[in-house]
C-alpha positions in Angstrom: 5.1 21.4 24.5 7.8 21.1 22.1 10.0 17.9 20.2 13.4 17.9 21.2 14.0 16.5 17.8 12.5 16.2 14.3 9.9 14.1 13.9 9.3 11.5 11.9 6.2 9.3 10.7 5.7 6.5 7.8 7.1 7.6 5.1 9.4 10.3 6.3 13.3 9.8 5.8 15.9 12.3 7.6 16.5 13.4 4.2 12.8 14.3 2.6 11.2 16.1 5.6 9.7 18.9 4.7 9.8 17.8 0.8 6.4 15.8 -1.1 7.6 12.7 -2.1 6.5 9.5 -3.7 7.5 6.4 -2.2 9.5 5.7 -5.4 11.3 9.0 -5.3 11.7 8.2 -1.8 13.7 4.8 -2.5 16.0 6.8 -5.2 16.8 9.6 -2.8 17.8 7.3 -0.2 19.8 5.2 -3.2 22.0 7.7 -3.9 22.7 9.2 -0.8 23.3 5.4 0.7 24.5 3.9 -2.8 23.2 0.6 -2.2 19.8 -0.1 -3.7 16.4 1.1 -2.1 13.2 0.3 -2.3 9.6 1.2 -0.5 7.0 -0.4 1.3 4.7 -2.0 -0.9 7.3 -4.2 -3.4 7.4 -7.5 -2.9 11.0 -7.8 -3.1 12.3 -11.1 -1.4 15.9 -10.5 0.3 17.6 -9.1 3.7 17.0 -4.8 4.4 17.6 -2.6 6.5 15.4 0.6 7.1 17.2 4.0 6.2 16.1 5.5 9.2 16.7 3.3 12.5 18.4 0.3 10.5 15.9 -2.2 11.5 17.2 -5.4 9.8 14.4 -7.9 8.1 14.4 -10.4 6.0 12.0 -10.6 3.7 10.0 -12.8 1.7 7.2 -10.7 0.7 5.8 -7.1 0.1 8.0 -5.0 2.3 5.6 -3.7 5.1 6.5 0.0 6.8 9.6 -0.5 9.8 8.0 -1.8 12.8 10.2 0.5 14.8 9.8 3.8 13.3 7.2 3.5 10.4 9.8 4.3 7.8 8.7 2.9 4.4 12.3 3.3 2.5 14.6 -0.3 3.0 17.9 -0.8 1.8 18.8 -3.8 0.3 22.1 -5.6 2.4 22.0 -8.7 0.2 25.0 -9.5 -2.1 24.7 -10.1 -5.6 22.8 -8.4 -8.5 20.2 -5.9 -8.0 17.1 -7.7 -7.0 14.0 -6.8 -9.4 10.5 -6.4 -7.6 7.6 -8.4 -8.5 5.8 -6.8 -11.9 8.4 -5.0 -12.7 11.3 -5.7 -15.7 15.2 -5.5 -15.1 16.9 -2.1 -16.6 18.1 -3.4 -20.0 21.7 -4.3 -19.7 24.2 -3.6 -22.4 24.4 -6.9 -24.3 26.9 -5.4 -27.0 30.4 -6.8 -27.2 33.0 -4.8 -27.2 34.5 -4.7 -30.6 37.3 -7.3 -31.0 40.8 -6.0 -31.3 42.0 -5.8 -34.8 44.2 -8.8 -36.3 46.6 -8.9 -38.9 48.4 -11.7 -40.6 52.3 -11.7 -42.1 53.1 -9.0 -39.9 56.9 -8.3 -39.5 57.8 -6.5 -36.2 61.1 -4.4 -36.7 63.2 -4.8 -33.5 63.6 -1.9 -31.5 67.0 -0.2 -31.0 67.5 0.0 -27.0 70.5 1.5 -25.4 73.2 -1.3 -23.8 71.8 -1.9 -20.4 74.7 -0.6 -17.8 75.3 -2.2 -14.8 76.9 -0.9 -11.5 77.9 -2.6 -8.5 78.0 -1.1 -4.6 75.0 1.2 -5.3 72.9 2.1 -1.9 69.3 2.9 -2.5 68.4 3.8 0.7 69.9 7.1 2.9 
């Protein structure tokens, strides 16, 4: 007996069959190929996801559990808002630099350009 299409188990995205992956790896993979951000079961990661595989929606308030539907471990987040950060884990350190301020300067004279006489002409049609 043969499949009539590829099959897939926990764990096992369209995109890493055939490939070892960690869950983590996983959840990158499927966060750059989706560009919204992705995490696997296992993180307990409050917010509204879909699975990557069968788009399953959940919302959850917990660890994230394998897709009832397919098994799929790999949700993407659907939320709005910043990036949520799992449970035990820190937030990538944001750039907290300013940017540097604009130089100033005081008692500056500004010479006045020289412009051409602006010509103006009547009964002109723009359009063909």
């Amino acid at each position: 007996m043969g499949t009539s299409g590829p099959t897939r188990g926990p764990g096992k995205t369209a995109g890493a069959q055939g490939k070892n992956l960690s869950p983590a790896q996983g959840a990158q993979q499927a966060e750059q190929r989706l560009g919204k951000p992705c995490y696997h079961a296992g993180q307990k990661v409050p917010g509204i996801y879909a699975c990557v595989t069968c788009q399953f929606r959940i919302n959850n308030r917990g660890t994230l559990p394998a897709c009832p539907d397919c098994g799929e471990i790999i949700w993407a987040y659907m939320g709005d808002g910043p990036r949520p950060v799992p449970e035990g884990e820190t937030a990538p350190a944001q750039a907290t630099e300013a940017p540097p301020a604009a130089a100033t300067e005081e008692q500056v004279t500004l010479e006045p350009t020289v412009q051409e006489p602006v010509k103006v002409e009547e009964g002109i049609k723009l359009e063909p």
